[in-house]
PDB file as gemmi writes it, atoms N, CA and C in Angstrom:
CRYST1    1.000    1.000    1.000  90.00  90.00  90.00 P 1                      
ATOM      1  N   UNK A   1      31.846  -7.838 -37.524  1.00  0.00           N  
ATOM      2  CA  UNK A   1      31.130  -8.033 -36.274  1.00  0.00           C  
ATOM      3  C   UNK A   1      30.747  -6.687 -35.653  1.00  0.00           C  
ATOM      4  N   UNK A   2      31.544  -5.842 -35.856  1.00  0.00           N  
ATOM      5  CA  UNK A   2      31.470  -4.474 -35.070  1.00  0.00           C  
ATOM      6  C   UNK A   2      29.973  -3.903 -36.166  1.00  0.00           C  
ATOM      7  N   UNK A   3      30.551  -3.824 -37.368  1.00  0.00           N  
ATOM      8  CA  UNK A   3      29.194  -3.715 -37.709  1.00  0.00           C  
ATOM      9  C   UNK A   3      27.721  -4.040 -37.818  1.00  0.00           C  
ATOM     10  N   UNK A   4      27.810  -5.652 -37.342  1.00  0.00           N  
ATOM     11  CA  UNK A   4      26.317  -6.169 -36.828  1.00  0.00           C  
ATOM     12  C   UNK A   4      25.857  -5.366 -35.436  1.00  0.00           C  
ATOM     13  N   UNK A   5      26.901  -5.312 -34.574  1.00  0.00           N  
ATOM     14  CA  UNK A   5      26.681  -4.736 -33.336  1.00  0.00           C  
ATOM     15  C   UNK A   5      26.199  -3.432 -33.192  1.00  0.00           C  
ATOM     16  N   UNK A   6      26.888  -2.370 -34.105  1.00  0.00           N  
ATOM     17  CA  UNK A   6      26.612  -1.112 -34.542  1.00  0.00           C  
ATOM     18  C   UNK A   6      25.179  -1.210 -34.806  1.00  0.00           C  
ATOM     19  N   UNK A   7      24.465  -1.868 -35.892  1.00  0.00           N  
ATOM     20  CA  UNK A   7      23.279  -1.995 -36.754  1.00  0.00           C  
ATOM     21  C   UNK A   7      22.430  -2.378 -35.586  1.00  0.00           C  
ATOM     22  N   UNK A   8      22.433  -3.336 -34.547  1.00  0.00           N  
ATOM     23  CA  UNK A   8      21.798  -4.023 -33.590  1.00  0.00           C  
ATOM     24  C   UNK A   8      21.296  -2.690 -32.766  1.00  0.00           C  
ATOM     25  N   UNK A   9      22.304  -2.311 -31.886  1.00  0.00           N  
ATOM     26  CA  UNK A   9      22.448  -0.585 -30.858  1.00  0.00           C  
ATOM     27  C   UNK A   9      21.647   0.307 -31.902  1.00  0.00           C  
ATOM     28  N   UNK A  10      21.838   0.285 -33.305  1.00  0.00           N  
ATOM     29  CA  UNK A  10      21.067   1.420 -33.901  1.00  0.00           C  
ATOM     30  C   UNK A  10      19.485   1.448 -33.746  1.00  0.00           C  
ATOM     31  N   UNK A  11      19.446  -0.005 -34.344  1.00  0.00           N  
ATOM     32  CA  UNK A  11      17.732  -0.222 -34.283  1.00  0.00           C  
ATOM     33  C   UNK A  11      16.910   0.000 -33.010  1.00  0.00           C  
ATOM     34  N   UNK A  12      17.675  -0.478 -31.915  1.00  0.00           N  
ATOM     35  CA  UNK A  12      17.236  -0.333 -30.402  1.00  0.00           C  
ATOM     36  C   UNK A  12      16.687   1.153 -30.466  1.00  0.00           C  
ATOM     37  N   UNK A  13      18.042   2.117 -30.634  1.00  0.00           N  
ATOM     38  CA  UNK A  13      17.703   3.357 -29.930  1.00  0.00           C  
ATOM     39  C   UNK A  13      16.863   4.188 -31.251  1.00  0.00           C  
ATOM     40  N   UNK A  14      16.697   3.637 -32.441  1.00  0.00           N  
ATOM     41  CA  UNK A  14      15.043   4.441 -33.532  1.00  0.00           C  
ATOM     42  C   UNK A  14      14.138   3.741 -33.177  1.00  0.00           C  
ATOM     43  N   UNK A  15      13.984   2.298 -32.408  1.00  0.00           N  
ATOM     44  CA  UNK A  15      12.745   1.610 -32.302  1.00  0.00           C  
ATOM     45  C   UNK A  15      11.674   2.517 -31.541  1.00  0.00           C  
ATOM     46  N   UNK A  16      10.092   3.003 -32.256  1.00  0.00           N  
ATOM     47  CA  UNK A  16       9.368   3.855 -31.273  1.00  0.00           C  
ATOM     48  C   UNK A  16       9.321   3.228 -29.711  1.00  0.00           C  
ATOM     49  N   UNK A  17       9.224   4.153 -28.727  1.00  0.00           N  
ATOM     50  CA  UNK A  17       9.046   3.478 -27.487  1.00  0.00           C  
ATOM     51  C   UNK A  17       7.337   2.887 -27.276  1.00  0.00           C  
ATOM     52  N   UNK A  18       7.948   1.893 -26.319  1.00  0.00           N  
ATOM     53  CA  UNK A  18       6.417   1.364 -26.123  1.00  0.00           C  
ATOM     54  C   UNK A  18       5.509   2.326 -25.089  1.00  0.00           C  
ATOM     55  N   UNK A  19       4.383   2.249 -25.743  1.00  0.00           N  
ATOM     56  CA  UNK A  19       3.348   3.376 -25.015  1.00  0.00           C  
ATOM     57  C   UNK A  19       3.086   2.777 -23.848  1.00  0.00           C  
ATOM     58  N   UNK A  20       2.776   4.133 -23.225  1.00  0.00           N  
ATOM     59  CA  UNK A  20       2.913   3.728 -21.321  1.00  0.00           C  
ATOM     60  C   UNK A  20       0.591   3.971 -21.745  1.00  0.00           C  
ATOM     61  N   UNK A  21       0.139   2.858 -20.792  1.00  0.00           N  
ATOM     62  CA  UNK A  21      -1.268   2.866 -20.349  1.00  0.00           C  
ATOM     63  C   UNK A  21      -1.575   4.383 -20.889  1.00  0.00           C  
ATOM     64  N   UNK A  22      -2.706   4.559 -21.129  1.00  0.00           N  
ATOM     65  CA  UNK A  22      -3.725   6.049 -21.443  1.00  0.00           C  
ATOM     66  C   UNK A  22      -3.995   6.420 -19.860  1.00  0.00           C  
ATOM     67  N   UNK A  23      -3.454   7.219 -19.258  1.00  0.00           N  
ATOM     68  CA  UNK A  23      -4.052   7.583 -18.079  1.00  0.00           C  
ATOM     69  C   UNK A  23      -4.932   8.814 -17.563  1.00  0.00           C  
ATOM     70  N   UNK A  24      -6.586   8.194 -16.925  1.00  0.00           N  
ATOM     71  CA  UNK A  24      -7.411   8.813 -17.099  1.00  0.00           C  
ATOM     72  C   UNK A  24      -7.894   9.580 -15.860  1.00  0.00           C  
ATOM     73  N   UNK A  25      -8.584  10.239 -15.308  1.00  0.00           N  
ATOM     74  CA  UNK A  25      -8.662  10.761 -14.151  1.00  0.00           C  
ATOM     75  C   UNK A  25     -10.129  11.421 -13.636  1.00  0.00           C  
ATOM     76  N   UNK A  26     -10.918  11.191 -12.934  1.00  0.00           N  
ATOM     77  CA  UNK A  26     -12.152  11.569 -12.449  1.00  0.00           C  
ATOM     78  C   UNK A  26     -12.460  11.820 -11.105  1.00  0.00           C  
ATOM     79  N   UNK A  27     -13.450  12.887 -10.744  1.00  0.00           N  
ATOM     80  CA  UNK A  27     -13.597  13.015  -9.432  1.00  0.00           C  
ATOM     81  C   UNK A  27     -15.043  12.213  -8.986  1.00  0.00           C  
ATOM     82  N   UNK A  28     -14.650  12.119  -7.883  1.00  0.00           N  
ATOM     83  CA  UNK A  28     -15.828  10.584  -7.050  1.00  0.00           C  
ATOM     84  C   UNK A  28     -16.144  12.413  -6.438  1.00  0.00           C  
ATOM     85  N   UNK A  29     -17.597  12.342  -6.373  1.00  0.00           N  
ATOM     86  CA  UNK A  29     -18.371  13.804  -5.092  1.00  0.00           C  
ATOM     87  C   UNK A  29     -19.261  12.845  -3.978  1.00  0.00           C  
ATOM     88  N   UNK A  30     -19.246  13.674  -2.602  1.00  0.00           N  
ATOM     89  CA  UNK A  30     -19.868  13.205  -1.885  1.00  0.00           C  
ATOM     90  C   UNK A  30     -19.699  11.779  -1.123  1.00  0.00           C  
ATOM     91  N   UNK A  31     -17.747  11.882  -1.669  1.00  0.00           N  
ATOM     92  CA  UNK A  31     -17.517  10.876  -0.242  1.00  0.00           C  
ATOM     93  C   UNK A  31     -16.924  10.774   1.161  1.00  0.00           C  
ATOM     94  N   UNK A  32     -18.217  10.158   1.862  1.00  0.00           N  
ATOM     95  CA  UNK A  32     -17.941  10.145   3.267  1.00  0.00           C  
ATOM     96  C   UNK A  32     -17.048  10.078   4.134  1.00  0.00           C  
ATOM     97  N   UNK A  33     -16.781  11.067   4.368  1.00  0.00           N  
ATOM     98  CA  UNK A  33     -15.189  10.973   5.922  1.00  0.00           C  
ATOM     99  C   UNK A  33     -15.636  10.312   6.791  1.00  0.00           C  
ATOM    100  N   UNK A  34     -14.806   9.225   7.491  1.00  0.00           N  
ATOM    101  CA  UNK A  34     -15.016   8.580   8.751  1.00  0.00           C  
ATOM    102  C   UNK A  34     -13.429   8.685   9.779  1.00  0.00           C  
ATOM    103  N   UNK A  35     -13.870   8.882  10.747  1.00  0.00           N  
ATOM    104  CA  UNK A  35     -13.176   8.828  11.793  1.00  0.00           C  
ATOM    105  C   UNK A  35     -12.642   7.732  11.845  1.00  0.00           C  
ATOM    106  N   UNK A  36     -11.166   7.586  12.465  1.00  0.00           N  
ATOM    107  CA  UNK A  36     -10.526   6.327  13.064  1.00  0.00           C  
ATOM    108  C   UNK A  36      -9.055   6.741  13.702  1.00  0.00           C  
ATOM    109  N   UNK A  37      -9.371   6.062  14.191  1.00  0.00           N  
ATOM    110  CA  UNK A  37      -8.173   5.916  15.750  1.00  0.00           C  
ATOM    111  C   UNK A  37      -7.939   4.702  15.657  1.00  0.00           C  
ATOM    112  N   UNK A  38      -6.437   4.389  16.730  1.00  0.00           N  
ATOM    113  CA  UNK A  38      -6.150   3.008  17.185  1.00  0.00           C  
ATOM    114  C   UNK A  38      -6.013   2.924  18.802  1.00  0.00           C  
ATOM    115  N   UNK A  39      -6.579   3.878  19.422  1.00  0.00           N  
ATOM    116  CA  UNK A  39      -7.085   3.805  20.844  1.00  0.00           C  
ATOM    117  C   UNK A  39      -7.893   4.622  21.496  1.00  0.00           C  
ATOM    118  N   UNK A  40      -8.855   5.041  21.245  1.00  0.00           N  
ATOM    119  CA  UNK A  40     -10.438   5.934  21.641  1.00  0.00           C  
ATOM    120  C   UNK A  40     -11.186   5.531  20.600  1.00  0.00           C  
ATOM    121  N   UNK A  41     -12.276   5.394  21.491  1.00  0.00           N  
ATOM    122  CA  UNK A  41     -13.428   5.416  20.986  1.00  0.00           C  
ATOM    123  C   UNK A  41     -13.785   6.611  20.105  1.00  0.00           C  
ATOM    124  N   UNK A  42     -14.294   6.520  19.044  1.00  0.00           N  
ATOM    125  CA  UNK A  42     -14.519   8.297  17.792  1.00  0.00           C  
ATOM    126  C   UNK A  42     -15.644   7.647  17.489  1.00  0.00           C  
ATOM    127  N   UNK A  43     -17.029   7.256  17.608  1.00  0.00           N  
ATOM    128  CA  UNK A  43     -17.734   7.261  16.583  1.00  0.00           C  
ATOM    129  C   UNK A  43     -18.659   8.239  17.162  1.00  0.00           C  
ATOM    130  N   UNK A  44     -18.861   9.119  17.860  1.00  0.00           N  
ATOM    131  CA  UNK A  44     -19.408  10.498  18.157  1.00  0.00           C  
ATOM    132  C   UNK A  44     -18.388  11.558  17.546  1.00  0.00           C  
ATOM    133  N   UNK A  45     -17.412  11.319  17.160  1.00  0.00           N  
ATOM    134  CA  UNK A  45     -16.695  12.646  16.466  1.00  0.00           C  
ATOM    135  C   UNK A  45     -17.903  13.032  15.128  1.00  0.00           C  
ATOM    136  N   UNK A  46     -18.170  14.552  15.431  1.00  0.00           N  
ATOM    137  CA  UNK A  46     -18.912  15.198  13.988  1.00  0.00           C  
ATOM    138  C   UNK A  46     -17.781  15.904  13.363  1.00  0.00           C  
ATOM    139  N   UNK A  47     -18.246  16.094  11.946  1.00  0.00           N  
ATOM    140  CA  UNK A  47     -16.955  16.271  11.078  1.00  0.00           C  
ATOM    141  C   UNK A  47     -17.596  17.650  10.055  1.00  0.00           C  
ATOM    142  N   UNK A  48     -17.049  18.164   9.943  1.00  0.00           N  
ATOM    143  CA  UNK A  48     -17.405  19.256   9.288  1.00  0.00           C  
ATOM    144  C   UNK A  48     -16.502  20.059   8.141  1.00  0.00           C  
ATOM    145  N   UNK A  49     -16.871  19.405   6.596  1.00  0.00           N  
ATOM    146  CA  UNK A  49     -18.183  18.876   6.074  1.00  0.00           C  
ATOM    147  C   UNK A  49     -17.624  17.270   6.577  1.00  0.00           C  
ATOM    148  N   UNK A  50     -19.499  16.908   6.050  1.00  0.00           N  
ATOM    149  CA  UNK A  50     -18.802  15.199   6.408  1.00  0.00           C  
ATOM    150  C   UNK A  50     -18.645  14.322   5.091  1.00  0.00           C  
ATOM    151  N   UNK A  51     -18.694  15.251   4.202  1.00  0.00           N  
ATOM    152  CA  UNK A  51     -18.080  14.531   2.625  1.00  0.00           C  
ATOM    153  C   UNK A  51     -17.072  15.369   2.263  1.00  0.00           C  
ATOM    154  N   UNK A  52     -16.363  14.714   1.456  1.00  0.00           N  
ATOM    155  CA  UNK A  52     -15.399  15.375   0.111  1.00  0.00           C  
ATOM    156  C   UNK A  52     -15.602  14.839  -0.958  1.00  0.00           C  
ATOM    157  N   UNK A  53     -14.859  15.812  -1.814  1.00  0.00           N  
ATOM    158  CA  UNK A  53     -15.024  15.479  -3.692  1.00  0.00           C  
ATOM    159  C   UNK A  53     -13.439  14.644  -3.566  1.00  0.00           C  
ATOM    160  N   UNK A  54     -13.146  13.293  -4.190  1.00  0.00           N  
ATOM    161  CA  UNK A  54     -11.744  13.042  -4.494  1.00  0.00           C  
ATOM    162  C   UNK A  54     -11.396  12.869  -5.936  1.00  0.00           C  
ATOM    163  N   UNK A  55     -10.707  13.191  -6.634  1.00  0.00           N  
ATOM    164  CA  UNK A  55     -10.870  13.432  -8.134  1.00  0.00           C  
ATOM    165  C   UNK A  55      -9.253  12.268  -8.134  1.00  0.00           C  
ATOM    166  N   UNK A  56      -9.086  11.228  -8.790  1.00  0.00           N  
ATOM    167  CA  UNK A  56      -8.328  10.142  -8.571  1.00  0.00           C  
ATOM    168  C   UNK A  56      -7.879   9.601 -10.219  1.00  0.00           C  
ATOM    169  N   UNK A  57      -6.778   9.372 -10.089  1.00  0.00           N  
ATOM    170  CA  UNK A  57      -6.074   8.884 -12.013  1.00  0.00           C  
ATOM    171  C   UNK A  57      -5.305   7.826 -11.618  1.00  0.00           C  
ATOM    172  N   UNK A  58      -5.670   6.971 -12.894  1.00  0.00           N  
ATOM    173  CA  UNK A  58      -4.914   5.450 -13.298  1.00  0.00           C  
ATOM    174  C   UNK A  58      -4.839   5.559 -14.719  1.00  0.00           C  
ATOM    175  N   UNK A  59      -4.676   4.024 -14.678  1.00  0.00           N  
ATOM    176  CA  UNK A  59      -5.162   3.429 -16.264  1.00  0.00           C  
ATOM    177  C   UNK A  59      -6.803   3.488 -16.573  1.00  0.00           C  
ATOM    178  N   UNK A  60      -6.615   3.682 -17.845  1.00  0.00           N  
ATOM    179  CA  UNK A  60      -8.214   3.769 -18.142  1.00  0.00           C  
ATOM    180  C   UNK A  60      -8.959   2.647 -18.067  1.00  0.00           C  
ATOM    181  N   UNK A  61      -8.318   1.018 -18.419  1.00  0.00           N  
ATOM    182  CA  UNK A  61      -8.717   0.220 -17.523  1.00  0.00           C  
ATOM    183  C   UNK A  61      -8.608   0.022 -16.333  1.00  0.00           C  
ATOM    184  N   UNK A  62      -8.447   0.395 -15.433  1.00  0.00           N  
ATOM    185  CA  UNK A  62      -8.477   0.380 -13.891  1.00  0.00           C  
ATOM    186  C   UNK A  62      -9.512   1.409 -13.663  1.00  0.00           C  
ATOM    187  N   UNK A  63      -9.142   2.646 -14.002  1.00  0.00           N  
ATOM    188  CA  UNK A  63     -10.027   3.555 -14.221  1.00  0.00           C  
ATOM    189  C   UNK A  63     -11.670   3.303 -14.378  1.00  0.00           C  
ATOM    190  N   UNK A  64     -11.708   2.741 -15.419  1.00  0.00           N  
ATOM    191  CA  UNK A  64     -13.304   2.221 -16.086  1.00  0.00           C  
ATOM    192  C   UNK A  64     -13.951   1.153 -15.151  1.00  0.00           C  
ATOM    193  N   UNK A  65     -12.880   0.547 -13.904  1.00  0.00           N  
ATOM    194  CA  UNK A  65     -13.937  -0.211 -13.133  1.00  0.00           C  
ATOM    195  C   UNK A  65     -14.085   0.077 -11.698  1.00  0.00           C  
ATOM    196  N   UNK A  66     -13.291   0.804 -11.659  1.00  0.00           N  
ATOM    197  CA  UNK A  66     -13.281   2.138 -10.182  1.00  0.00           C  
ATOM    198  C   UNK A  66     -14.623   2.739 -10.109  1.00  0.00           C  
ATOM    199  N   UNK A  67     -15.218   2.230  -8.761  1.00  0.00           N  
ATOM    200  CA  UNK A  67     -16.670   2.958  -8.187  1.00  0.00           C  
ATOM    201  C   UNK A  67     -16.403   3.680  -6.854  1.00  0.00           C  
ATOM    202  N   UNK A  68     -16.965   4.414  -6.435  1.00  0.00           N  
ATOM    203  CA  UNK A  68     -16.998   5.349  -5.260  1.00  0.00           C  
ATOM    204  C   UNK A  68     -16.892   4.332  -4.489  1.00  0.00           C  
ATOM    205  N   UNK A  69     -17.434   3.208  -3.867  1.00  0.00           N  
ATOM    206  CA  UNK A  69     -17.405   2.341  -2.825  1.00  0.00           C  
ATOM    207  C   UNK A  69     -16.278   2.474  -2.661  1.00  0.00           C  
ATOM    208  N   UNK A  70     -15.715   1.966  -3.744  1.00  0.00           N  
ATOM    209  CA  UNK A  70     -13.572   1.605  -3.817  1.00  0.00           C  
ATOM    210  C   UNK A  70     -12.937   2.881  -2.812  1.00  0.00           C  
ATOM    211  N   UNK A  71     -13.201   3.782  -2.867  1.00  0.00           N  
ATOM    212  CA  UNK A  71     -12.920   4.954  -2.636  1.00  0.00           C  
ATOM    213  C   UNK A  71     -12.994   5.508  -0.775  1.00  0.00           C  
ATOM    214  N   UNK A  72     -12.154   5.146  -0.199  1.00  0.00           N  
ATOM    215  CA  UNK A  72     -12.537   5.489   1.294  1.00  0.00           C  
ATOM    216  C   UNK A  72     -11.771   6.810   1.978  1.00  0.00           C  
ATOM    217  N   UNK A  73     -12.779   7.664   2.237  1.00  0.00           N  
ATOM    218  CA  UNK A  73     -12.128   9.120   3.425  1.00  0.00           C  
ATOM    219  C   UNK A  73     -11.938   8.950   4.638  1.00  0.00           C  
ATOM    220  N   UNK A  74     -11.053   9.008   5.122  1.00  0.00           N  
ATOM    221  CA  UNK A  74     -11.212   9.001   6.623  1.00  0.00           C  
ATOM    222  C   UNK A  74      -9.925  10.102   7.351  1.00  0.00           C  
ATOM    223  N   UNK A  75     -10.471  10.275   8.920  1.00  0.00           N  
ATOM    224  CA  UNK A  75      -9.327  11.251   9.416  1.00  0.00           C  
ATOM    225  C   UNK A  75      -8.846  10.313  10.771  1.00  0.00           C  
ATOM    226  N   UNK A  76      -7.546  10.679  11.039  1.00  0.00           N  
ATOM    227  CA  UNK A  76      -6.824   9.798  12.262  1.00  0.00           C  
ATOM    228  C   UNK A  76      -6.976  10.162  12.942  1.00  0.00           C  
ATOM    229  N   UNK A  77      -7.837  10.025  13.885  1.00  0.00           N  
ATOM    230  CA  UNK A  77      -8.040  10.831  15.467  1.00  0.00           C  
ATOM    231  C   UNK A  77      -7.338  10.029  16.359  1.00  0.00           C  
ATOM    232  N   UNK A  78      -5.706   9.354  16.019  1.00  0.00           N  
ATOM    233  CA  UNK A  78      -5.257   8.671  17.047  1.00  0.00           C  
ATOM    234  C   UNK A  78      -4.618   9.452  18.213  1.00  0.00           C  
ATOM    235  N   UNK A  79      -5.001   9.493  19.116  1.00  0.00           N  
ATOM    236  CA  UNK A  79      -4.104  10.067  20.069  1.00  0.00           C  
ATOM    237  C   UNK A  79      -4.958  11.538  21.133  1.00  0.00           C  
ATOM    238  N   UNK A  80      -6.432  11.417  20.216  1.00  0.00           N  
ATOM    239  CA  UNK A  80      -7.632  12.570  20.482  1.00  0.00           C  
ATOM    240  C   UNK A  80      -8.793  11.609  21.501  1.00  0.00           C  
ATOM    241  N   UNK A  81      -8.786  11.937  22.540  1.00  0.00           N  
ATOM    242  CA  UNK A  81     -10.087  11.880  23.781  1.00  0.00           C  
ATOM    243  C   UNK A  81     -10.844  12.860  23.073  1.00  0.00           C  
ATOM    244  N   UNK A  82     -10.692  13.962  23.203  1.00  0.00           N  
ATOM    245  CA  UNK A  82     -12.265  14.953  22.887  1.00  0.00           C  
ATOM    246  C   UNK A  82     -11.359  16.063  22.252  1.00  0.00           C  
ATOM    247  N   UNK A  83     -11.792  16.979  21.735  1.00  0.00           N  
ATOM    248  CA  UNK A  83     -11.130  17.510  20.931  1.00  0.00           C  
ATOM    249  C   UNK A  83     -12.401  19.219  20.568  1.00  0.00           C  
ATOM    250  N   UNK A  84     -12.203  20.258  19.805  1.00  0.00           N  
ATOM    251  CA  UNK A  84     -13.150  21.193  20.068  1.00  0.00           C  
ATOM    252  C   UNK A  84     -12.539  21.637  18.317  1.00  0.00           C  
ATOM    253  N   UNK A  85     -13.347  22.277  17.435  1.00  0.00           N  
ATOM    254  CA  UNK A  85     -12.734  22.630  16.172  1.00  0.00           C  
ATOM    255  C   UNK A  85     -11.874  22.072  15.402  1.00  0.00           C  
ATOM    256  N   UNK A  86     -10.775  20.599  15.809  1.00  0.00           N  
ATOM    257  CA  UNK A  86      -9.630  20.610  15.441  1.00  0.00           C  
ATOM    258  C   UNK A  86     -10.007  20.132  13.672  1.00  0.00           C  
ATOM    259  N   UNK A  87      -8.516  20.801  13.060  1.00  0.00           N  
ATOM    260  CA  UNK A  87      -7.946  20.428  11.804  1.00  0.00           C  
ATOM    261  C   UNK A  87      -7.764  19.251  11.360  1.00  0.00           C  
ATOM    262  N   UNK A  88      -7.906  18.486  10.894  1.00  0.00           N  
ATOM    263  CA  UNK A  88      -7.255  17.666  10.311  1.00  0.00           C  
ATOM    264  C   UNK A  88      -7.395  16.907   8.747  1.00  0.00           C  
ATOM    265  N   UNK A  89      -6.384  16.654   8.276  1.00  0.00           N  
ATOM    266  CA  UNK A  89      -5.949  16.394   6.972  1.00  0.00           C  
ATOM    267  C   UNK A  89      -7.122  15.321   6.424  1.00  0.00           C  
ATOM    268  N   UNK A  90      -7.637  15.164   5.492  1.00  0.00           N  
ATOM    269  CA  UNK A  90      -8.085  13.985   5.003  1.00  0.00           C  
ATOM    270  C   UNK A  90      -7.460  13.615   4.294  1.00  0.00           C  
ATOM    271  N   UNK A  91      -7.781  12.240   4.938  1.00  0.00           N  
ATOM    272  CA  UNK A  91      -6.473  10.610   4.235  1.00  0.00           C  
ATOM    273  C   UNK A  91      -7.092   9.973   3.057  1.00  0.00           C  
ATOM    274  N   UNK A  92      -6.711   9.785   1.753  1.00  0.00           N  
ATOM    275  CA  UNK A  92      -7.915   8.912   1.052  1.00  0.00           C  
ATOM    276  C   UNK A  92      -7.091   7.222   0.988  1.00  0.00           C  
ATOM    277  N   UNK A  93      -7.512   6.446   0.891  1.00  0.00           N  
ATOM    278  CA  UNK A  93      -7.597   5.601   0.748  1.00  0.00           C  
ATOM    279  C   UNK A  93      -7.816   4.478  -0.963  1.00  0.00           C  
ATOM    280  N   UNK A  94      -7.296   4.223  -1.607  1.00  0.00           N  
ATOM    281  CA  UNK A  94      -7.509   3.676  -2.808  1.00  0.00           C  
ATOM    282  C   UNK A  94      -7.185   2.194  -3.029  1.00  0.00           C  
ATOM    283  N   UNK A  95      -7.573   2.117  -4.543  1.00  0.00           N  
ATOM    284  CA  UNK A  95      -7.138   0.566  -4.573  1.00  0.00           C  
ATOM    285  C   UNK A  95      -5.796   0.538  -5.629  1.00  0.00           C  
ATOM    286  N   UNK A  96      -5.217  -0.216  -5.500  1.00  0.00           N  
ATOM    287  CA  UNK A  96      -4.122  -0.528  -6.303  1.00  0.00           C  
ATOM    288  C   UNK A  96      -3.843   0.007  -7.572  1.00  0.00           C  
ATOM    289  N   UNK A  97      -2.935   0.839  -8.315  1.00  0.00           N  
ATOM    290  CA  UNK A  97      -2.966   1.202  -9.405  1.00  0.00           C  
ATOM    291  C   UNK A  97      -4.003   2.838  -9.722  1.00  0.00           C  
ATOM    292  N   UNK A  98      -4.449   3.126  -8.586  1.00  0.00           N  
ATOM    293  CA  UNK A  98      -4.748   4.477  -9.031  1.00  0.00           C  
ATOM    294  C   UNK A  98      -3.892   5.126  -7.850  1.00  0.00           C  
ATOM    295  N   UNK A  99      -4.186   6.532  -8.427  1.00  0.00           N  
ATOM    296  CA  UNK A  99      -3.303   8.005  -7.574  1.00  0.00           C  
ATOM    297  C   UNK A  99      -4.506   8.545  -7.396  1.00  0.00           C  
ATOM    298  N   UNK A 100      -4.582   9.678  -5.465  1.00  0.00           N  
ATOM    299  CA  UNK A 100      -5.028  10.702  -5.541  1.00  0.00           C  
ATOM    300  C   UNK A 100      -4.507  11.890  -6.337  1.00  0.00           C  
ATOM    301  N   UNK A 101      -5.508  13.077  -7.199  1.00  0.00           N  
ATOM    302  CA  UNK A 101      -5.195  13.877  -7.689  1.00  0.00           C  
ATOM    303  C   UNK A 101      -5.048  15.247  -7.019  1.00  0.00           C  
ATOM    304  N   UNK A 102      -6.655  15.107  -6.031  1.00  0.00           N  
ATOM    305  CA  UNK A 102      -6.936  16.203  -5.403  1.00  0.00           C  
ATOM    306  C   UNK A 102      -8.334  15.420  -4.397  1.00  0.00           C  
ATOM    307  N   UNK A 103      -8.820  16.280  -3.269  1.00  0.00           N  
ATOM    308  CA  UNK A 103      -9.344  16.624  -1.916  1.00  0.00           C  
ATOM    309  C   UNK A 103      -9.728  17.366  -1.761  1.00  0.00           C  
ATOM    310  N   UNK A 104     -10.833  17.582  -1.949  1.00  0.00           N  
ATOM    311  CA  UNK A 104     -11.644  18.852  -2.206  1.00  0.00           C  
ATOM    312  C   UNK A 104     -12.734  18.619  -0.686  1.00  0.00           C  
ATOM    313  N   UNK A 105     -12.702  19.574  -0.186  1.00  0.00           N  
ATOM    314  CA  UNK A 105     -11.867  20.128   1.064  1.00  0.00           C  
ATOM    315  C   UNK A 105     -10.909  19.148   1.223  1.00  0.00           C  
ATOM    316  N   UNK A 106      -9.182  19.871   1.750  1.00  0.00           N  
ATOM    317  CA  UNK A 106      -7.957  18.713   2.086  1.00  0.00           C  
ATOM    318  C   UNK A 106      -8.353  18.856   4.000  1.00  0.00           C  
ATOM    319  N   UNK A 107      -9.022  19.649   3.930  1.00  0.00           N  
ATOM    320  CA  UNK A 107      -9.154  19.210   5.729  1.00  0.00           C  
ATOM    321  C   UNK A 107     -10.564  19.490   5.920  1.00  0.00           C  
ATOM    322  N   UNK A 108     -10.830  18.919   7.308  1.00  0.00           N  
ATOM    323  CA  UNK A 108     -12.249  18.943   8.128  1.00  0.00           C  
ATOM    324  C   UNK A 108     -12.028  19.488   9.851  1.00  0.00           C  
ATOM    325  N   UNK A 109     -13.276  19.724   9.638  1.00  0.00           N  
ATOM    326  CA  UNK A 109     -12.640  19.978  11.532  1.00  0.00           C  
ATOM    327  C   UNK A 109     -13.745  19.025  12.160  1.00  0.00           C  
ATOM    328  N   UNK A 110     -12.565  18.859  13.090  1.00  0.00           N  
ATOM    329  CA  UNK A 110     -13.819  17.700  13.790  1.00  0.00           C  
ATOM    330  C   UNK A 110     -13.846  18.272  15.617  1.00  0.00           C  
ATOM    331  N   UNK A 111     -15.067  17.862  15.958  1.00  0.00           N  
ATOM    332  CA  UNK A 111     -15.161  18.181  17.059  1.00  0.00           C  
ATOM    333  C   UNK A 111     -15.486  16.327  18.099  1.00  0.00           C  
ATOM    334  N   UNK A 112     -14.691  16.572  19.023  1.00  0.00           N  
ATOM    335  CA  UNK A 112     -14.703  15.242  19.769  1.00  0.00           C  
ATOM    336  C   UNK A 112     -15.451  15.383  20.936  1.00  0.00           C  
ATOM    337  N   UNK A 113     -16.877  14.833  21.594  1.00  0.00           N  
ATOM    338  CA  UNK A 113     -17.329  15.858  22.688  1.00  0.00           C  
ATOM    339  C   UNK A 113     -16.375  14.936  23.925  1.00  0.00           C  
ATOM    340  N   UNK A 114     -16.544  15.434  25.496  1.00  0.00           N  
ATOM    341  CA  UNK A 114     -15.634  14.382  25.853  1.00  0.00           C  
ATOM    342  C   UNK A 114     -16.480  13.645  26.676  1.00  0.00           C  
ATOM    343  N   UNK A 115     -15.756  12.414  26.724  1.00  0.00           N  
ATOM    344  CA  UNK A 115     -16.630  10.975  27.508  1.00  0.00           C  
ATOM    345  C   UNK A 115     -16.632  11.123  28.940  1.00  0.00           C  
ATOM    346  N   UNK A 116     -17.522  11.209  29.515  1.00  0.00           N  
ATOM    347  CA  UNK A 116     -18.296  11.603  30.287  1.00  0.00           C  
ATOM    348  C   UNK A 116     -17.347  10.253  31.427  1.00  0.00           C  
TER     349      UNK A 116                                                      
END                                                                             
């Protein structure tokens, strides 16, 4: 018995491992940053630039049906009335099963004018 068990544990640990997905990776150029908050009004915030490049990896099927639409930029202006130069990070947004890679610019500056 010890020796079926032995033979069993052996085969397990020479069996090749199962291959993980081909994972592939591309950059989306020229997508649009949008502003958003969860209390001010931002759709006068200008953003500077007002695109980025996001270069994004999955599976190569997931991959192969991934379009820029899928793909959303935006910055959190929660907590900003008006604002003059400020920094901030761009957030990307994806769909299930892919990773950001890179953010090409990782920040924008946005200017908030103030409401009158």
């Amino acid at each position: 018995m010890a020796v079926g068990i032995w033979l069993t544990v052996r085969k397990d640990v020479e069996s090749p491992a199962v291959h993980a997905p081909t994972v592939t990776k591309n950059t989306y150029g020229n997508v649009p940053v949008l502003a958003v908050s969860a209390n001010a009004i931002v759709h006068q915030a200008q953003m500077d630039p007002q695109s980025v490049n996001v270069t994004v990896s999955g599976p190569a099927e997931t991959m192969g049906s991934l379009n820029a639409s899928q793909i959303h930029a935006f910055v959190n202006l929660t907590g900003f009335a008006s604002a003059q130069d400020l920094a901030c990070d761009v957030e990307i947004s994806l769909p299930p099963g892919t990773t950001v890679v890179e953010v090409e610019p990782p920040q924008v500056t946005v200017t908030i004018p103030k409401q009158p």
